[in-house]
Structure formats: structure tokens, C-alpha cells
N, C-alpha and C positions, 0 to 999 in steps of 0.2 A: 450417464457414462457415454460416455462415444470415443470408440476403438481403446475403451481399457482407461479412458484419462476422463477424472472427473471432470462434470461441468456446472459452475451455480449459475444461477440468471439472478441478478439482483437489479431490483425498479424500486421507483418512490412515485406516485402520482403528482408531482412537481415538476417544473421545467427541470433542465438538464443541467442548468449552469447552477441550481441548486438541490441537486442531488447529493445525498454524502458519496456516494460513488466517484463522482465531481469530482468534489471538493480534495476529498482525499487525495487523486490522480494530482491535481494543482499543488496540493501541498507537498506532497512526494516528489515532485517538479523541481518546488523551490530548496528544499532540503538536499535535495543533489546536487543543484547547481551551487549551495554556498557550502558544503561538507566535501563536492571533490571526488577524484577519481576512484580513489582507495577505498570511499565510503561505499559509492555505487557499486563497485566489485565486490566487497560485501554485503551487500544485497545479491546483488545477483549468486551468490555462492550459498547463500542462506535459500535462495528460491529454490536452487540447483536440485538441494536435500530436500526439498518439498516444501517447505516453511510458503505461505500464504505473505504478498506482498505486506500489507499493514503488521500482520507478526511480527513480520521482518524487521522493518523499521523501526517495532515497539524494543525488540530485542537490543537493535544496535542503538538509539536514542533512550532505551531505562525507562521506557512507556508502560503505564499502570495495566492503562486499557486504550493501546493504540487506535481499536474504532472511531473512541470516543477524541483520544488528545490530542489524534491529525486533525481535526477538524479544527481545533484551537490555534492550530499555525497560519 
């Protein structure tokens, strides 16, 4: 915790550009850019409420196990 707001540290002993941390961030990228402004605002209002980025996503995209099925994009 720090000042009240949770905090994870997530690593993989891999370079960077194949991290699922990565990966995810790039997929997330391109999904905004081809889903549009509407989309992202829904995202961002789903974070608002505290929903966790890839959650997020899984929610608004019908994702099983969004961890796992951003990495498939």
C-alpha cells in the first residue's frame, strides 16, 4: 500500500518486449485504437470503479480469462 492505494509489482525474468505485462499494454493499445473513443471511455469508467485494466477489457470484449486472451491479440 502506499498513501491508502494499492500497489502490485509484476516481473517475468524475460526481456521487456516479451513480458505479458508487455504484451498485454500493446494489445490494449491496439484494441482502442480499432474499438474508438466510446470504447476507451468505457474502460476508463470501469477503472474509475476500481476494476483492474485487463478485467476491464475482459468485461467489455466477453473475455473468459482476459490474462490469458490479450495475449492472443
Amino acid at each position: 500500500m502506499l498513501d491508502g492505494f494499492p500497489i502490485e509489482i509484476f516481473g517475468q525474468n524475460k526481456p521487456t518486449i516479451e513480458q505479458n505485462a508487455y504484451l498485454h499494454m500493446v494489445a490494449e493499445y491496439k484494441i482502442l485504437q480499432e474499438k474508438g473513443e466510446e470504447f476507451k471511455q468505457k474502460i476508463i469508467e470501469l477503472k474509475k470503479q476500481g476494476i483492474k485494466t485487463e478485467p476491464a477489457f475482459g468485461l467489455l470484449l466477453g473475455l473468459e480469462n482476459p490474462y490469458e486472451d490479450l495475449l492472443k491479440f
